[in-house]
N, C-alpha and C positions, 0 to 999 in steps of 0.2 A: 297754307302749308299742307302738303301730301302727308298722308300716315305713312309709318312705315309697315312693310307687309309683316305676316309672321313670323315669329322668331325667334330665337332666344339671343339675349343682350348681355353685356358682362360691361367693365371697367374698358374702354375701348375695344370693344368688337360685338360684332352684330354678325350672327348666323340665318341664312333662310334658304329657301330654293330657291335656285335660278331661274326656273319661270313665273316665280311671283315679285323679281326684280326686272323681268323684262316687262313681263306685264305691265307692273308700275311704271316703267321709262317708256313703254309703248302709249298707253293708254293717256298720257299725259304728254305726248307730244304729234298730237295727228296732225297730218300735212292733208287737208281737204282739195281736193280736186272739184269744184262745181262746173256741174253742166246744162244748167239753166236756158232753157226755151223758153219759158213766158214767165205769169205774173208769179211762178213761186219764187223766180229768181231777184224778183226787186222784194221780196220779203226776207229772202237770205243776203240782199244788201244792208235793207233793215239790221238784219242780226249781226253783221259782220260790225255798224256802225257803233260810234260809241255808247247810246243807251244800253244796248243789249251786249256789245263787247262778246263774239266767240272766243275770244284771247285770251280769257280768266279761264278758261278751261282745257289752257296746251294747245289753243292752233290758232299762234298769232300768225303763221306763214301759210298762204294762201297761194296752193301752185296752178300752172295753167301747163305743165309738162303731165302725161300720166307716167313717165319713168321716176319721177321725184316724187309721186305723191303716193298714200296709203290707203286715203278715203276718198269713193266716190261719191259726192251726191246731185245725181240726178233728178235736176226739178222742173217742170212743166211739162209739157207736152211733147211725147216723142211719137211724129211721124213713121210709118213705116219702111222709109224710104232713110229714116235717120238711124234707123235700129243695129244695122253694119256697123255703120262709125261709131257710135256706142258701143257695139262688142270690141270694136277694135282698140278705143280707149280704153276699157275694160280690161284687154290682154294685155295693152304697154305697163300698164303696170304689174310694178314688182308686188313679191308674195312678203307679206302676207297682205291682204287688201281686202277692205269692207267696202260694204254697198249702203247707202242709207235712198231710200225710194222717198221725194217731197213732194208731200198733195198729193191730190186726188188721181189726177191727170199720170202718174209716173206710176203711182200705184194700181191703177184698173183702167185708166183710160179717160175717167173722168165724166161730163156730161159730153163727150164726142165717142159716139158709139159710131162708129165708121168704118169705111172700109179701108182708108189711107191711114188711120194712128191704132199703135200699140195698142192692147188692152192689157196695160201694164208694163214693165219692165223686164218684173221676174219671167219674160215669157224666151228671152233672151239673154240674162247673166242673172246669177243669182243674188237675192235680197237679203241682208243682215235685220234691218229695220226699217219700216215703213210707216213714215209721218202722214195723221192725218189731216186732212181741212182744202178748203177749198177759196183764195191760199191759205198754208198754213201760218199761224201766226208766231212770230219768232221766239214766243214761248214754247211753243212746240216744236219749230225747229230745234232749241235750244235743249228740251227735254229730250228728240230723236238721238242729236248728239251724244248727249249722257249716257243712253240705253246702248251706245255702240262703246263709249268709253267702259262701259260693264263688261261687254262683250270679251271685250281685246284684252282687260282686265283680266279673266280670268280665261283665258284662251289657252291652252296648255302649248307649251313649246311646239312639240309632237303632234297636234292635231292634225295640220296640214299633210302631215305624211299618213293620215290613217285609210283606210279602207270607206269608210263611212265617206269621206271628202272625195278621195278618187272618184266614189262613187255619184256623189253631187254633180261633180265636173265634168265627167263622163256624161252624164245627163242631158248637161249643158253643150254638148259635144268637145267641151276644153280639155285638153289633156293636159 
């Protein structure tokens, strides 16, 4: 059972803000997007299966559209040549939308220092959370999750529209 956010309570009724009720209905309901290239992504089948169950934690629905999904997580090894199509999945999705980077490989590159793969993701859209391991172990996927469940958790309605974000995505050349 979810707590319920701040507030004050009486005899049938419950007061609080409304972005600590979306929060709450956001954060407990992510639609993961995986993008899986090599061995992190049979670790996030691991995770997906019943031992480890992502589903106890709001995302029994696992999508493969980026217009229906919230969260990206980009696992294994991204080619240079693949880094487009990941921004492009990246832009099909709607706002608001987190990034989680899996392993080593998504987050810096990994042991292929090269001249054909990323050295990292964040070099191309931007990263919310960054799991580590080499792969990571679906406890750690599992713990990456939570730290984005916090995130979106307390994410203020209004963020998206602030100056500070404009100015991230500008960055990232996304308007």
């Amino acid at each position: 059972m979810v707590d319920a956010p701040e507030g004050y309570s009486g005899e049938g009724f419950f007061t609080t803000k409304l972005s600590d009720v979306v929060g709450l209905a956001r954060k407990n309901s992510m639609w993961p997007l995986p993008f899986a290239t090599s061995c992190c992504g049979i670790e996030f089948m691991a995770t997906m299966a019943s031992h480890y169950d992502l589903a106890r934690f709001g995302s029994e629905r696992v999508g493969f559209s980026p217009r229906q999904c919230d969260l990206l997580m980009v696992m294994g090894t991204i080619a240079k040549k693949m880094g487009p199509v990941l921004r492009q999945v990246y832009l099909q999705m709607a706002e608001p939308r987190w990034v989680i980077a899996v392993g080593a490989c998504a987050s810096s590159g990994g042991i292929f220092d090269s001249y054909s793969v990323l050295q990292g993701i964040d070099q191309i859209i931007p990263v919310d959370v960054y799991v580590p391991g080499c792969p990571p172990r679906p406890e750690a996927i599992l713990d990456g999750f939570m730290k984005v469940q916090e995130l979106v958790g307390q994410e203020s309605i209004r963020r998206r529209n602030s100056e500070q974000y404009k100015a991230l995505m500008n960055g990232y050349g996304i308007e």
